[in-house]
Every structure is written in C-alpha cells, then in structure tokens.
Residue, then its C-alpha position, 0 to 999 in steps of 0.5 A: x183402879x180400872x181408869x187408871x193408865x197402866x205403867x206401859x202406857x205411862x211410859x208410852x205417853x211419856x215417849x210420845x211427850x219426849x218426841x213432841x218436845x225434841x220436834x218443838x225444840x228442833x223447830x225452836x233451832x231451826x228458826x234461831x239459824x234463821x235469825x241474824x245476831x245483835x252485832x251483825x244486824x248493828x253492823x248491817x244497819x250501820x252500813x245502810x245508814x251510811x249509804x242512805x246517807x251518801x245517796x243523799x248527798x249524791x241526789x243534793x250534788x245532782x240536784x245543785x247541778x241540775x239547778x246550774x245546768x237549767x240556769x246556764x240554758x237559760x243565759x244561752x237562751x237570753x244571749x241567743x235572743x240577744x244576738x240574734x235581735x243585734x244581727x237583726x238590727x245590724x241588718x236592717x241598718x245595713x239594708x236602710x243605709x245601702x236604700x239610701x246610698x242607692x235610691x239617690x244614685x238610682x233617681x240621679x241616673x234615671x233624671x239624668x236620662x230624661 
C-alpha cells in the first residue's frame, strides 16, 4: 500500500486533469471563434464565383475591343499609305504635265531669240 497515491494526491491529480482539460477546451473555443460557418463561407464563395466570372467577361469585352481597336489602326494605317502614294502621283503628274507645257514655251522663247 506504500505505492499507492493517497486520497489527497488523487484529488490533486484529479484538479490538475480538470485544469488541463478546461485549458484543451478553451483552446478547442478558441479556435471554433476563428472559423467561419458552412452558410457564410457558401455565400462568400458564392460571391466570389460571381465576380470571377464578371472579370471574365470584362477581360473578353477588353479583349474583343482591343482586337477592334488593332484592326482600325491597321485600316488607318492602309488608308495613310493609300493617300499618301495618291498625293505622291498627283504630284509627279502635275510636275511631268507643267515640265511639258513649260519646256516647249521655254525652247520656243530661247529659238526665237537667236
């Protein structure tokens, strides 16, 4: 009977056990404030989901639109090209036609002198 606890260091124990499962327990609580429920963490990913899925028709509208813009900048660029080879051969036509109005009148003027 010598290693046998006595009935004050049972209750002791039995404190101390007490203590240790009330500190496991406000741990456990402690932890369960942390956490969210099942319906507010649905209605979180619910609305998550939704604005995912508006950003991805966002990015698809931005995206058609930058296709549309690069392909109006492209037109421009044809019409630019397009205009300015126009002005390029209406001027040489002018410059060839005045060249031969004048060269004639010119070698008229200068025969006639001589």
């Amino acid at each position: 009977m010598a290693d046998e606890p006595s009935l004050g260091e049972l209750g002791r124990l039995i404190q101390a056990l007490r203590g240790d499962v009330r500190d496991d327990y406000a741990q456990i609580n402690s932890r369960l404030d942390r956490l969210v429920s099942i319906d507010v963490y649905a209605v979180e990913k619910a609305a998550l989901l939704k604005d995912l899925s508006d950003m991805e028709k966002t990015v698809q509208q931005l995206s058609a639109k930058h296709d549309r813009d690069i392909a109006a900048i492209q037109e421009q660029r044809i019409q630019d090209a397009d205009r300015i080879t126009q002005t390029r051969r209406w001027l040489a036509g002018a410059v060839i036609s005045l060249l031969g109005i004048l060269v004639p009148v010119i070698l008229f003027m200068a025969g006639g002198k001589s």
